[in-house]
C-alpha positions as CSV (number, residue, x, y, z in Angstrom):
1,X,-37.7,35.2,-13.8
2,X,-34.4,36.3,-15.0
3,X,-32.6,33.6,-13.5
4,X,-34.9,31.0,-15.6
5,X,-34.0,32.1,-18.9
6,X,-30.1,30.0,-19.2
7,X,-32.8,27.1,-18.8
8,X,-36.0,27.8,-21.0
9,X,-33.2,28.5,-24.0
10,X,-32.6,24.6,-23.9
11,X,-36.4,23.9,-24.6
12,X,-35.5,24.6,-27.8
13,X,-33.5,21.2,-28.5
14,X,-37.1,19.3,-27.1
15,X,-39.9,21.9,-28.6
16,X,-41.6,19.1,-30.4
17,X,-41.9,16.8,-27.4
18,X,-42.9,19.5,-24.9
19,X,-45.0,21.4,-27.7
20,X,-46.9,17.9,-28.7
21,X,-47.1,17.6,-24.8
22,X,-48.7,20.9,-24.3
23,X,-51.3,19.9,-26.7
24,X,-52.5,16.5,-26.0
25,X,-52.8,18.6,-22.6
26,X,-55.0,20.8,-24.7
27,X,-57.2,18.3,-25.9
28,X,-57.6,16.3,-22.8
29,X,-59.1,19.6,-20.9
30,X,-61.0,19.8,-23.9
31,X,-62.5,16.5,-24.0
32,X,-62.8,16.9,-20.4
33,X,-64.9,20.4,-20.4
34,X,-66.6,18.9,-23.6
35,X,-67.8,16.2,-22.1
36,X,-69.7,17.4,-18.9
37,X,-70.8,20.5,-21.3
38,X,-72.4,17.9,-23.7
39,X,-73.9,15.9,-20.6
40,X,-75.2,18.6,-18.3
41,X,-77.0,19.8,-21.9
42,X,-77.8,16.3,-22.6
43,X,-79.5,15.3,-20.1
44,X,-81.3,18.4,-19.6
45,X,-82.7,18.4,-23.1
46,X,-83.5,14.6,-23.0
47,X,-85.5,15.4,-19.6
48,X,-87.5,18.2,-21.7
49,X,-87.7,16.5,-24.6
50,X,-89.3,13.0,-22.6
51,X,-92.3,15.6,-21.3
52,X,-93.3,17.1,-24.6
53,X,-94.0,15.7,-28.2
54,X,-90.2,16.1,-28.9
55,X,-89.6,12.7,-27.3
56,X,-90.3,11.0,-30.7
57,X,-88.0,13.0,-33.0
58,X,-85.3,13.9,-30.1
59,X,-81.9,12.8,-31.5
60,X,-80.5,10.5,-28.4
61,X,-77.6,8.8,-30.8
62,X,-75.7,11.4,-31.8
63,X,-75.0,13.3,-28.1
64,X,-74.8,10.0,-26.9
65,X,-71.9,8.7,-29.4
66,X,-70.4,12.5,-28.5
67,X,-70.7,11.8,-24.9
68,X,-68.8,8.4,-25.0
69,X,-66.1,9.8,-27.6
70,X,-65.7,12.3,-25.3
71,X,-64.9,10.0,-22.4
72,X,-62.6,7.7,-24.4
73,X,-60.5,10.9,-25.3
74,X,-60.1,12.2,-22.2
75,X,-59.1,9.1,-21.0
76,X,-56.4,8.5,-24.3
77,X,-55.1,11.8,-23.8
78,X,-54.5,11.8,-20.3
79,X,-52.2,8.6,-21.0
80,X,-50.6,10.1,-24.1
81,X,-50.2,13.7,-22.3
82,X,-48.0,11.9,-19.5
83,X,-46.2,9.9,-21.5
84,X,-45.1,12.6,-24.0
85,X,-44.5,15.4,-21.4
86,X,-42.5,13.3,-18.7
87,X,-40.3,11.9,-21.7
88,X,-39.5,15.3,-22.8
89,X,-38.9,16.3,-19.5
90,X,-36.8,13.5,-18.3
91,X,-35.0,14.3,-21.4
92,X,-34.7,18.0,-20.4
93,X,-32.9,17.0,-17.1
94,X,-30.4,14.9,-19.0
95,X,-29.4,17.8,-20.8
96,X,-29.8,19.9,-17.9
97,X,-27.3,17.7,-16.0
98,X,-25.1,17.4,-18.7
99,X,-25.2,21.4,-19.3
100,X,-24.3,21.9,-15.3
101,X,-21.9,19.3,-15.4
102,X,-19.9,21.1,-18.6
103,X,-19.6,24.3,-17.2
104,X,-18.8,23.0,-13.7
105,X,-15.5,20.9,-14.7
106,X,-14.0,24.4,-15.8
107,X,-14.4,25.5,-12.3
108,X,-12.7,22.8,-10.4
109,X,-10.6,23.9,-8.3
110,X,-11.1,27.4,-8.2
111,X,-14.4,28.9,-8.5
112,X,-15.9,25.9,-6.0
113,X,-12.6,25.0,-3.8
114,X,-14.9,26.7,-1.2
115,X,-18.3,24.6,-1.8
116,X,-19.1,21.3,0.1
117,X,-19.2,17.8,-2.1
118,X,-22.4,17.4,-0.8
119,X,-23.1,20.8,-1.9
120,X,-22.5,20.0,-5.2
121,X,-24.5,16.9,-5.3
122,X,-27.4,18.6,-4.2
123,X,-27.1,20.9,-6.7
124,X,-26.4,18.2,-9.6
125,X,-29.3,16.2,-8.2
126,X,-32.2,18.4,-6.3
127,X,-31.4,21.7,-8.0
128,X,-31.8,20.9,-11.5
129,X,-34.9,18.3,-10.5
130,X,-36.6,21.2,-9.0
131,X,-36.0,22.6,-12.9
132,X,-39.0,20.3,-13.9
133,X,-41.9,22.3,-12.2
134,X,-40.8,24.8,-15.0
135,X,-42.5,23.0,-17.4
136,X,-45.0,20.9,-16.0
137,X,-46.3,23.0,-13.2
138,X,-46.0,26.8,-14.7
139,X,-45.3,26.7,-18.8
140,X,-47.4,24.2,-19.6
141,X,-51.0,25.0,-17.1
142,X,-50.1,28.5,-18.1
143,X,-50.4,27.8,-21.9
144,X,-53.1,25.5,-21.5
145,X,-55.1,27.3,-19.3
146,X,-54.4,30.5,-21.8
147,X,-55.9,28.3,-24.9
148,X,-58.5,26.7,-23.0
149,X,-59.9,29.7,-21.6
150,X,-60.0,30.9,-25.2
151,X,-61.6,28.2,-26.4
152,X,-64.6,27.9,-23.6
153,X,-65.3,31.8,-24.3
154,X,-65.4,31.0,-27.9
155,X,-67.8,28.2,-27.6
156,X,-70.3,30.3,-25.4
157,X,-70.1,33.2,-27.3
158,X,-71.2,31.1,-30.5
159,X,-74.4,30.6,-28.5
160,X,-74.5,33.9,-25.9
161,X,-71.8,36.5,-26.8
162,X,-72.4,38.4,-23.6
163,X,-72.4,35.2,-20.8
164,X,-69.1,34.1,-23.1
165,X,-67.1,37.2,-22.7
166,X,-68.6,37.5,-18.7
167,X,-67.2,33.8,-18.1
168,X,-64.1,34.0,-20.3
169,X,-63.1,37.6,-17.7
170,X,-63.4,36.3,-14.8
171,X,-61.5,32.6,-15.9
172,X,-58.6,35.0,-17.3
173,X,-58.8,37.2,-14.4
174,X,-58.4,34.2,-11.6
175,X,-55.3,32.7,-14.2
176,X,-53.7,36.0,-14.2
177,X,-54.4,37.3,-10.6
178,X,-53.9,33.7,-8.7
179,X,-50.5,32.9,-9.6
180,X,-49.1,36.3,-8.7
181,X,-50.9,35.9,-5.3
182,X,-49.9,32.8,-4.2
183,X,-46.1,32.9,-5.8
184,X,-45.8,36.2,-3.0
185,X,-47.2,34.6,-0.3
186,X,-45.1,31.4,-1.0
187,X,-41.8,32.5,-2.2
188,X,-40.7,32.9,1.3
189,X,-41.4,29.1,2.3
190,X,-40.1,27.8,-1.1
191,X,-36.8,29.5,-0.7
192,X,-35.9,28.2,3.0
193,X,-37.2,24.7,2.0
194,X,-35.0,24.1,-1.1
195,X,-31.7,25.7,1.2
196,X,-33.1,23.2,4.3
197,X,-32.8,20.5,1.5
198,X,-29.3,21.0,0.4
199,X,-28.8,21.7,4.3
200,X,-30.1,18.2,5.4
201,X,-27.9,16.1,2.2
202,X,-25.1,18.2,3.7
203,X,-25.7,17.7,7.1
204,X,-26.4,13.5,6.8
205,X,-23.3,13.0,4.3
206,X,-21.0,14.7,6.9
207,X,-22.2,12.1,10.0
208,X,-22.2,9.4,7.5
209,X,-18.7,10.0,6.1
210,X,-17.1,11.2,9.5
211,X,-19.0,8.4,11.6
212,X,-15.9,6.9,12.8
213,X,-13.8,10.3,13.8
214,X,-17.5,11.2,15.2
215,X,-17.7,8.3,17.2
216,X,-14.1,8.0,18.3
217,X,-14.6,12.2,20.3
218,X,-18.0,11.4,21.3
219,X,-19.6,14.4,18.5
220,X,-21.8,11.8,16.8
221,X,-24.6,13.0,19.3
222,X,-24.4,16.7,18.5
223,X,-23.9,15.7,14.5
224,X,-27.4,13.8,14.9
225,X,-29.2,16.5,16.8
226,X,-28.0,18.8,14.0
227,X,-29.7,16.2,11.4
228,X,-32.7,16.3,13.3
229,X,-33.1,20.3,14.0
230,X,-32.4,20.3,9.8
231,X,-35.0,18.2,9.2
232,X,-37.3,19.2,11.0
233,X,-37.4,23.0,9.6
234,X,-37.8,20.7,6.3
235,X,-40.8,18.8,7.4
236,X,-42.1,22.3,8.4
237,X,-41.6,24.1,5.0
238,X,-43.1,20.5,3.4
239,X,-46.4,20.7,5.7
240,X,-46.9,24.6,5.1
241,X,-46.9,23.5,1.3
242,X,-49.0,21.4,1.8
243,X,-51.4,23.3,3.6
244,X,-51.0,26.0,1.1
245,X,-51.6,24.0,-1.7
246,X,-54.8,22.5,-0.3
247,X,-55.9,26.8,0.7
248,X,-55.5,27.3,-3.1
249,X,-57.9,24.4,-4.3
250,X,-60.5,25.0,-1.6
251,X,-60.4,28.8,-2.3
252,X,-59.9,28.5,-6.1
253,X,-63.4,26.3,-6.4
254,X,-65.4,28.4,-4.5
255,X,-64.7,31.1,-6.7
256,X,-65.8,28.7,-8.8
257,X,-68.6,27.9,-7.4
258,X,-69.6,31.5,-6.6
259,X,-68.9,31.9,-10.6
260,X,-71.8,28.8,-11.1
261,X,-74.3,31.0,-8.9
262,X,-73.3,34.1,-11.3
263,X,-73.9,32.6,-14.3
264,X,-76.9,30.6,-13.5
265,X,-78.3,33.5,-12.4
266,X,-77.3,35.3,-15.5
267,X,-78.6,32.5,-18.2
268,X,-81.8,32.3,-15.8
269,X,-83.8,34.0,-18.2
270,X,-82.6,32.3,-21.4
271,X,-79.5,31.9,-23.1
272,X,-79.4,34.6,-26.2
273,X,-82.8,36.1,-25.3
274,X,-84.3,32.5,-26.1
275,X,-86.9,31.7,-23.6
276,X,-85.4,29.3,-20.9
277,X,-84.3,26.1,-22.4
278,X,-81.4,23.2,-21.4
279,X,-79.1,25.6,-22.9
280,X,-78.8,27.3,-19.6
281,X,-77.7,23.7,-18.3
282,X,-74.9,24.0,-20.9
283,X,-73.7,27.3,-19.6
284,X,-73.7,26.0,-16.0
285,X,-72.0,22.9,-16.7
286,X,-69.2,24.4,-18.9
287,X,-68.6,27.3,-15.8
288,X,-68.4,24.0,-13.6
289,X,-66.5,22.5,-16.1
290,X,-63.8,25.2,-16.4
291,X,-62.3,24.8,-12.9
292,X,-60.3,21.4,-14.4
293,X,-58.3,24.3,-16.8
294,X,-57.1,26.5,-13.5
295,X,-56.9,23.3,-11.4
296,X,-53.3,22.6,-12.2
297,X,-52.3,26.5,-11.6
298,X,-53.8,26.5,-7.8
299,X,-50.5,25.5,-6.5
300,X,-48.4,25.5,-9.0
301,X,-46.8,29.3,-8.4
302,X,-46.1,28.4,-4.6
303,X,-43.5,26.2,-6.1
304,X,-42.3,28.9,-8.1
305,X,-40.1,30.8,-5.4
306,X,-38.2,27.0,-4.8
307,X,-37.6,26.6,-8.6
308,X,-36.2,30.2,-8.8
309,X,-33.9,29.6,-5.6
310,X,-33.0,26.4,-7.6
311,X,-32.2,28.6,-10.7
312,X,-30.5,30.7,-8.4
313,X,-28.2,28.2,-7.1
314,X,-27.2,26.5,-10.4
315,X,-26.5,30.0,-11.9
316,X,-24.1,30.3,-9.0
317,X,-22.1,27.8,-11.5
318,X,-23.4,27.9,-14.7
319,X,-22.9,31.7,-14.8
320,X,-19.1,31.5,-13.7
321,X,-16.2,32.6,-15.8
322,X,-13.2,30.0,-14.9
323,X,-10.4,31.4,-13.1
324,X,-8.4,29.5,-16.1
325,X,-9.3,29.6,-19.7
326,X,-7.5,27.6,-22.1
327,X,-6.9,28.0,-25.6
328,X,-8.8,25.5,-28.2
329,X,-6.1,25.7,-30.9
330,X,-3.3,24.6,-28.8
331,X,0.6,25.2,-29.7
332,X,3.6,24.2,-31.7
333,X,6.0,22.7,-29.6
334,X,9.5,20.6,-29.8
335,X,9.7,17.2,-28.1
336,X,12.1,18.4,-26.1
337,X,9.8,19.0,-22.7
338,X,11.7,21.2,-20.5
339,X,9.9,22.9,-17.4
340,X,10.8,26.4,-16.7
341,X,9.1,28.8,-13.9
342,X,10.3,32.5,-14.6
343,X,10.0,34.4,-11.7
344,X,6.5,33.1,-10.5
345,X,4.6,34.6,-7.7
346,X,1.6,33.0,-7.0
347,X,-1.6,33.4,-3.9
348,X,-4.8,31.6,-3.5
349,X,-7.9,33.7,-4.8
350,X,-9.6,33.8,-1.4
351,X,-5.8,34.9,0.1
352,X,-3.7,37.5,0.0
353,X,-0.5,35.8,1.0
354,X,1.8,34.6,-1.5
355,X,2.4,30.9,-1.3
356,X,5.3,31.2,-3.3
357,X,7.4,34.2,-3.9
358,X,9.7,34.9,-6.9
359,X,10.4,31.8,-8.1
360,X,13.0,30.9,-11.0
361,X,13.6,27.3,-11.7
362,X,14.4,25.0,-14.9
363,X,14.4,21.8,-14.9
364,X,16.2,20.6,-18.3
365,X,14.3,18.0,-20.6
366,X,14.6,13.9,-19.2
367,X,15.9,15.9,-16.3
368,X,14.8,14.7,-12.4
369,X,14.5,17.6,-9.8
370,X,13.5,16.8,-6.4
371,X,11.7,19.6,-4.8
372,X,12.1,19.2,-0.4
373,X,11.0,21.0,1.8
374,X,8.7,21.8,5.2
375,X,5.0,21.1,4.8
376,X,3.1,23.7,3.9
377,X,6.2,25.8,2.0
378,X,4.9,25.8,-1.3
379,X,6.0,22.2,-2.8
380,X,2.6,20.7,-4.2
381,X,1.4,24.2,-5.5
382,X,4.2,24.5,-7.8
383,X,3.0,21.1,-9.2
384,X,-0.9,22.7,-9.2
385,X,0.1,25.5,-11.3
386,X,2.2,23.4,-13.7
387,X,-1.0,21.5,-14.3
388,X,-3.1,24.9,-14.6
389,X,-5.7,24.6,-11.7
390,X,-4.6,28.7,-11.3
391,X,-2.8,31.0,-13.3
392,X,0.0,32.7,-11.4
393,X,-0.1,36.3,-10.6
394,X,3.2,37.4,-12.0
395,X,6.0,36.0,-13.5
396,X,6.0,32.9,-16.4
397,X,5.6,29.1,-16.6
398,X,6.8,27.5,-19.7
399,X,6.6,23.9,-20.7
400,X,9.1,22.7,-24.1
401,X,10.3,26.3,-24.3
402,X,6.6,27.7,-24.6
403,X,4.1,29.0,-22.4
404,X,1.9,27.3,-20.5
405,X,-0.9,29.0,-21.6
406,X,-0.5,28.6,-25.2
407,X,-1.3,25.0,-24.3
408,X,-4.8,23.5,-24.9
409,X,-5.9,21.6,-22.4
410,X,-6.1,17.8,-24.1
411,X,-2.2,19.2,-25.3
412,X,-1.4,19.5,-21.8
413,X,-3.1,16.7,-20.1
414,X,-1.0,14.6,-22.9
415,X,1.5,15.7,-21.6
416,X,1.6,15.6,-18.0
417,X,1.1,12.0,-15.7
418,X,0.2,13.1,-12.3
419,X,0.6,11.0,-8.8
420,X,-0.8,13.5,-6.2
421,X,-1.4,13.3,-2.7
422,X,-5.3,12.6,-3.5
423,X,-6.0,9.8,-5.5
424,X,-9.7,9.5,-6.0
425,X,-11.3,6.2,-6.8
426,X,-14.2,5.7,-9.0
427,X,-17.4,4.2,-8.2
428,X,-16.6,1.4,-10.6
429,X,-14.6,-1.8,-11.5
430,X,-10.6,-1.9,-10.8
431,X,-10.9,-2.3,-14.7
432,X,-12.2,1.0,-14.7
433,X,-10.4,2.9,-12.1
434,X,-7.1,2.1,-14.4
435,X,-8.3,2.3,-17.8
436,X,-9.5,6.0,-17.4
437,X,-5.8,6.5,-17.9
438,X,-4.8,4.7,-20.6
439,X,-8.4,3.4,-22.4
440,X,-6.5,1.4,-24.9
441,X,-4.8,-1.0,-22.6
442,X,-5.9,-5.0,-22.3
443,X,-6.5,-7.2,-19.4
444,X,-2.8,-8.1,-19.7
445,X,-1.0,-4.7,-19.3
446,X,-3.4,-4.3,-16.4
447,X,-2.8,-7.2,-14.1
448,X,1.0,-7.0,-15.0
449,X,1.1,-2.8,-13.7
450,X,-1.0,-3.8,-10.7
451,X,2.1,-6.6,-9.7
452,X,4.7,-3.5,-10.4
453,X,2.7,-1.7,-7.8
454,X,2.3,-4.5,-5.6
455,X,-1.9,-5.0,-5.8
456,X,-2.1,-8.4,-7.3
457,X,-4.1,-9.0,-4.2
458,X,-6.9,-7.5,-5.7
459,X,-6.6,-9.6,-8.5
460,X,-7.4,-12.7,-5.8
461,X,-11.7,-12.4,-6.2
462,X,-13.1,-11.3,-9.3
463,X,-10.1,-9.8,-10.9
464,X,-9.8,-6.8,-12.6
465,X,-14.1,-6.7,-12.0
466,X,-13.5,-5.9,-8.3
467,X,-16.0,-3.5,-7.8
468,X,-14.6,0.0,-6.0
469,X,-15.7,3.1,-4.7
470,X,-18.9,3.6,-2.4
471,X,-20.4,0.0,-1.8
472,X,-17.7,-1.9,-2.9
473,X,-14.1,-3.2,-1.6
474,X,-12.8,-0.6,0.5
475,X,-9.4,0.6,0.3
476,X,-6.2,1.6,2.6
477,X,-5.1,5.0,1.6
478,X,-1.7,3.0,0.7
479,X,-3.8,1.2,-1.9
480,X,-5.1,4.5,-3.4
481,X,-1.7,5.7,-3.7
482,X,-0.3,2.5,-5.3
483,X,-3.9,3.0,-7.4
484,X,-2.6,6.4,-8.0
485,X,0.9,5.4,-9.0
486,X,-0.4,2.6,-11.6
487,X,-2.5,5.5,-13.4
488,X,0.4,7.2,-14.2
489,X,2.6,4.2,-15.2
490,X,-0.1,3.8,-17.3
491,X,-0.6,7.2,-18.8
492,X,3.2,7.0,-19.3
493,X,3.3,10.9,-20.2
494,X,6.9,12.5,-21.1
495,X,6.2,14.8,-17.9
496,X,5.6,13.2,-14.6
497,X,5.0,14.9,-11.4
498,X,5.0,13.3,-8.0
499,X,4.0,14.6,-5.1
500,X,4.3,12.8,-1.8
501,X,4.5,9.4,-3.9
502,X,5.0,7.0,-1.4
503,X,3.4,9.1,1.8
504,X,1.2,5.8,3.9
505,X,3.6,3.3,2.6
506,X,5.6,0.6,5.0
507,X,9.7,0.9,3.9
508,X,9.5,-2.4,2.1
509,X,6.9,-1.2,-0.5
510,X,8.6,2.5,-0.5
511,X,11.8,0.5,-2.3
512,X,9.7,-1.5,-4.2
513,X,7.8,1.7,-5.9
514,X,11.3,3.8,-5.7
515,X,12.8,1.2,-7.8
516,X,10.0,0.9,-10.7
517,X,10.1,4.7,-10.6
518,X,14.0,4.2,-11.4
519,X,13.0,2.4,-14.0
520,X,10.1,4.4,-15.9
521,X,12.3,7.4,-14.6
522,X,14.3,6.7,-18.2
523,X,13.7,9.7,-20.7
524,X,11.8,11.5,-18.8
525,X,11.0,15.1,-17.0
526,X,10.6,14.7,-13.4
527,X,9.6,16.5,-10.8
528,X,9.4,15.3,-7.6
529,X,7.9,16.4,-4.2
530,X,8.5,15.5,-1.1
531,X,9.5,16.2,2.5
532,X,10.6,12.8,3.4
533,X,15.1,13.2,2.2
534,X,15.1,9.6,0.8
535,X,17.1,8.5,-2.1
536,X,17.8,12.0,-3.1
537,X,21.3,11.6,-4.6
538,X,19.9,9.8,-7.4
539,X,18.0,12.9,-8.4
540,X,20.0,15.3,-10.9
541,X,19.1,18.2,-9.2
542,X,17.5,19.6,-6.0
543,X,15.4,22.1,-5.0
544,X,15.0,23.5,-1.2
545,X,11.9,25.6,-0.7
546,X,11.1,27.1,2.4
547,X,7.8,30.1,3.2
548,X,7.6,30.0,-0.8
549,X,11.3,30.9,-1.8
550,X,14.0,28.6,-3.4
551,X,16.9,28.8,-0.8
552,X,18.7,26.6,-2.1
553,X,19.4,24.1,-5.3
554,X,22.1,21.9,-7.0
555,X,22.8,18.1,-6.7
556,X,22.6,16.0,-3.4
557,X,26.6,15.8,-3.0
558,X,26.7,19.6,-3.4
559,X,24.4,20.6,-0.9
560,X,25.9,18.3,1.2
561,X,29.4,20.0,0.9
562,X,28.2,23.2,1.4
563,X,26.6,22.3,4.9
564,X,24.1,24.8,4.9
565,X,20.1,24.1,5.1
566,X,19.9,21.1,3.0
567,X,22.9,20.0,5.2
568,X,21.1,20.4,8.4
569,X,17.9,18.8,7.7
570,X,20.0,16.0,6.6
571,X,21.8,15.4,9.7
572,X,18.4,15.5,11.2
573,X,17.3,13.0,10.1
């Protein structure tokens, strides 16, 4: 139960709503027990009375008006119990999303480089929806159930202390003793049914998104048997709950029933040493009547062990420490942004190897260094650690003569526009997708940066409202990049780091965007990767990495003269 308590802490924000839920619960089992109490009573006594003298000064108005107040309650606070506790709890979930959401943006990339998307999303979504049978299938039955039982002892034992202490044992008995039961025999099917969920999102997102690479080496068949297999260990887990659910009514009111028997049999003699009267009809009918308060708990703990695998799997994230924690004050700097690595070594967290070694490079401020090299040498990651997704190992990064680290995060980001070889696009307008860079720009600067990058095609339906992103126009992975570039045009940070820039582009539009990047290159820090040895000499300086090591570095007509690797890959070319 542990692995609840991150998400019972943020009932606190919505105690009213949950609490004034809780008790319009209360009333409506109330109401409920109340009124087939008052009826099984009623009717008994207005049967007596109708064969004695009593019929003539038997009050039939005042049950009566009891009776239908009764009904009208139960009925009013059914409604208002629903409405309250689902708005509290949809509440809840926003929160709760929000809640995962914050502490899983400090993760990304590190702590979950190894988790699926679909993963994720099953997490976001399923895992914190499961959250909801905290509330409305354990606290709140619980509570009730606690109170209610309370409340039936209390009203029997006003007219028969012994039959209301027997009834009010065995009712807290079965609420203490069923749970606990039926959680251990269903913890087991609720765990592999919430992992077969995530299994099955993950399983139908990867044939969906990889249909046409499927399709293309005849997999799509094993994909799909895969889906099937997956869902059909669902279907199982679903139908043993359901079965189980329906074993934990049918038992639960026979227990009731047998309960009836014993108290009929009990009262059979009078209620309170009274010779029998319809009081014993009161004591029956409340016994019958108190199956409605453990009702909602029959079933409920079987869905306990899937809420606590739930928990489990959102803790996975919630309860992670970032492999990078920034500072919230941030740091004094000049305006002078320089970029200096100081003897860097750096490996991934799930690796050993170092993917780059030693490294000592400065790149003066408004100065542009070219980094070249193989693929797979180290290029992008010194751009990854210059934007903080991990913190090297050894050695020093400093950005305007201070360290990296001393940088808050908004400080940084401020700093820094990024084209990288993924550019992700946003399940939204083009207006969107651009704006989320600069928010402060008009329709104007828009359209005219999408004709810099050559996209005024887009422009041709529904302008800058073109929908992107799942569902809407779809997008050559040129177009992301020039999507990409734009952004950081648009950001138009004194840093800017390009990696790959115009990788997917025909050579007409790789001018076109080296050209504008002449141009914004002006008074600026750039660092540039690439493996493609294309307009190099306008670069200040460059860099030649190879298995994580600088090997060597100065300007394009240098290396050239010196005719040693840079030389060679030239003359390759």
């Amino acid at each position: 139960m542990r692995d609840l308590l991150p998400y019972l802490k943020l009932y606190k924000k919505h105690w009213f709503g949950l609490s004034l839920g809780m008790l319009l619960a209360f009333l409506t089992i109330a109401a409920s027990i109340g009124l087939l109490t008052l009826s099984g009573w009623f009717l008994s006594a207005a049967a007596v009375a109708g064969l004695t003298i009593a019929r003539e000064t038997f009050n039939y108005m005042l049950p009566g008006a009891f009776v239908r107040g009764f009904a009208m309650g139960r009925t009013a606070g059914r409604w208002g119990e629903r409405v309250v506790s689902h708005n509290a709890t949809f509440k809840l979930l926003t929160d709760l999303r929000v809640f995962f959401f914050s502490k899983l943006a400090p993760l990304i990339p590190g702590r979950v480089s190894n988790l699926r998307d679909a993963d994720l999303l099953n997490r976001l979504v399923a895992d914190i929806d499961a959250m909801d049978h905290v509330y409305l299938r354990l606290v709140s039955p619980m509570v009730v159930g606690l109170f209610g039982i309370a409340g039936l002892t209390a009203l029997l034992c006003w007219f028969d202390r012994d039959l209301g202490l027997i009834l009010g044992a065995i009712l807290l008995t079965l609420l203490l003793t069923w749970p606990v039961l039926f959680y251990k025999l269903g913890k087991r099917n609720g765990s592999e049914l919430t992992q077969n969920k995530a299994d099955l999102r993950i399983a139908t997102l990867d044939w969906l998104q990889g249909y046409s690479e499927l399709t293309l080496f005849g997999a799509q068949e094993r994909y799909r048997t895969a889906i099937l297999d997956t869902q059909q260990r669902l279907l199982k887990n679903q139908l043993f709950n359901a079965h189980f659910a329906g074993l934990a009514q049918a038992l639960l009111m026979l227990a009731n029933g047998w309960t009836v028997v014993l108290m009929l049999w009990l009262a059979a003699d009078g209620v309170a040493g009274n010779t029998p009267d319809p009081m014993i009809a009161l004591v029956v009918f409340a016994t019958m009547a108190s199956v409605e308060l453990l009702m909602p708990i029959a079933g409920a703990f079987q869905h306990l062990g899937q809420t606590l695998t739930s928990a489990r799997r959102l803790n996975d994230i919630t309860l992670s420490e970032p492999d990078v924690q920034f500072t919230q004050q941030g740091i004094e700097h000049s305006n002078e942004y320089s970029i200096e690595y100081k003897g860097i070594t750096f490996h991934y967290p799930d690796n050993d190897v170092d993917v780059v070694s030693n490294i000592n490079l400065s790149i003066p401020a408004r100065q542009r260094v070219a980094v070249v090299g193989q693929t797979g040498s180290g290029k992008s990651t010194l751009l990854q650690l210059l934007n903080r997704y991990w913190d090297v190992q050894k050695g020093e990064i400093l950005i305007a003569g201070q360290p990296i680290k001393g940088w808050s995060e908004s400080q940084l980001r401020q700093a820094i526009s990024v084209v990288s070889q993924r550019v992700d696009i946003l399940n939204g307008s083009l207006r969107d997708n651009l704006l989320m860079a600069s928010p402060d720009c008009d329709d104007a600067e828009l359209t005219a940066i999408l004709a810099k990058v050559g996209l005024e095609k887009l422009l041709t339906e529904t302008g800058l409202d073109t929908w992107l992103g799942d569902g809407g126009r779809q997008l050559s992975g040129g177009e992301k990049r020039r999507i990409g570039i734009a952004r950081a045009l648009l950001h138009n940070a004194p840093i800017l780091l390009l990696d790959e820039p115009t990788e997917g582009l025909d050579k007409q539009t790789e001018q076109q965007i080296m050209q504008l990047f002449e141009s914004h290159f002006v008074d600026k820090t750039v660092l540039f990767i690439t493996h493609r040895l294309v307009d190099l000499d306008k670069m200040d300086a460059i860099c030649l990495i190879e298995q994580g090591e600088i090997v060597e570095y100065g300007s394009h007509d240098a290396l050239i003269q010196q005719k040693g690797r840079y030389y060679q890959l030239n003359q390759t070319l």
